[in-house]
C-alpha positions, 0 to 999 in steps of 0.5 A: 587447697580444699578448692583445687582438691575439690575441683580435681574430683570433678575434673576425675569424675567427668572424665570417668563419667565420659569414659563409661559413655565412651566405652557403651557408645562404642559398644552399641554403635561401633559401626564407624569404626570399621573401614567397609561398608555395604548397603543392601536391602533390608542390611547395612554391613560393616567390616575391615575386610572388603565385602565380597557379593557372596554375603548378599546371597546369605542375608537373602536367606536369612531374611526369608527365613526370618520373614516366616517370624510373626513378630517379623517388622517389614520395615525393621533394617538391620546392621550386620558387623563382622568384627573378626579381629577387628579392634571392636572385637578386643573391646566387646570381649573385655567387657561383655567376655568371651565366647560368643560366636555372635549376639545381637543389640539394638538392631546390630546383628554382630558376628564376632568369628570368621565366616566364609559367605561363598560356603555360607559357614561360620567358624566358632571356636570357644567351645570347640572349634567347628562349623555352622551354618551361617544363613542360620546364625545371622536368622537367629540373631535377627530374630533376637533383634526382632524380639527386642523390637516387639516387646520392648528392651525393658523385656529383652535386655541382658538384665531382665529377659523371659525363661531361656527356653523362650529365649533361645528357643524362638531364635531357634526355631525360626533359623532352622524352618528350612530343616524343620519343613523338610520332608524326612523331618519328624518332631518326634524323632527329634525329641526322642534324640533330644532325650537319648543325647541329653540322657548321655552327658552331664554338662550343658553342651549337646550336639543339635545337629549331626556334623554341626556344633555343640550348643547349651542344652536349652537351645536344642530342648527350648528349640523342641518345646517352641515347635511343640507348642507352635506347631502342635498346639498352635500357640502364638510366641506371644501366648507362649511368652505370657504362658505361666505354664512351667518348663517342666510342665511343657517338657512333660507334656511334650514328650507325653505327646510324642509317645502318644504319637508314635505309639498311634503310629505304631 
């Protein structure tokens, strides 16, 4: 008796144990699991749906954008899974819950709601529903990849990661070089309404651009104090990496700066 019952807790541990990595490979790997797939350039991209020429146009871009990365790999390739009410889906919103628009592991960029490559938009709806731009979400998911590629999972992982300011805000910052290198652009207009924005709400959401969607508070204002320190102080994202300079510190400093600044100006 004491074998057969032995020999059960066996059995029930090794299917348990193959179940859990089951559910991770599949959570890390599901790139068999959808029925189109497109190769081209630097992408692999898999859908259920058949994938139009449009998105080639989007990930063109969106590499360009991320080629002004320092920490951009040349020979790095990247998986892009549309999973749009896709099965994988399903699976990745039970374990990992829901919300995200898209996330990136390993070096899959995975975009988890509806998209429109010919308009180049993406649709999230957790927060509210709304548009962004989708040259934009796929820069900055390939910029997580690429964080993970330079400094190592053991840096870059759900688990253990730097300050989300660092975090998000390089992501950032590199997906909307095309706004930022704009000529009506100006850093300090754009801190000053990060602070009028920021002073008006209480919660976390805050609108990063006019017409656009809400994001956490600390993409936008990460977004600013990279810019600040990359652009103004001409740091590395290295040396802002293994800065111990805290966030506030920064932030004080940032805005000292821009007041300097335009009062100079004035």
């Amino acid at each position: 008796m004491k074998k057969i019952f032995k020999r059960i807790l066996q059995v029930t541990f090794l299917a348990i144990i193959t179940a859990i990595l089951t559910i991770i490979t599949i959570v890390l790997f599901p790139q068999r699991l959808f029925a189109y797939k497109m190769e081209y350039k630097y992408f692999t991209v898999y859908s259920n749906d058949k994938i139009g020429n449009d998105i080639k146009i989007v990930l063109d871009n969106a590499m360009n954008l991320v080629k002004k990365s320092e920490i951009n790999d040349p020979n790095y390739n990247y998986n892009v899974i549309l999973c749009f009410n896709s099965f994988y889906n399903k699976i990745d919103e039970k374990l990992l819950g829901t919300g995200r628009t898209a996330r990136a592991t390993l070096n899959s960029v995975i975009i988890k709601v509806k998209i429109d490559p010919k308009n180049n938009l993406a649709f999230p709806t957790f927060h509210k529903a709304c548009e962004v731009n989708l040259t934009e979400l796929l820069a900055h998911e390939m910029t997580h990849c690429l964080q993970e590629n330079k400094y190592g999972i053991t840096k870059f992982n759900p688990l253990n990661h730097p300050e989300f300011w660092k975090l998000e805000g390089y992501p950032e910052y590199i997906s909307k070089q095309n706004h930022l290198s704009s000529k009506d652009y100006s850093l300090t207009t754009d801190i000053d309404r990060y602070v009028n924005l920021a002073s008006k709400t209480k919660d976390i959401w805050i609108l990063e651009e006019e017409g656009g969607c809400e994001v956490p508070n600390y993409y936008y204002k990460g977004r600013l104090m990279i810019e600040y320190l990359m652009d103004v102080r001409h740091f590395s994202y290295t040396k802002i990496l293994n800065d111990t300079v805290s966030e506030n510190t920064v932030y004080r400093e940032m805005i000292k700066w821009k007041d300097g600044t335009k009062k100079s100006n004035n």
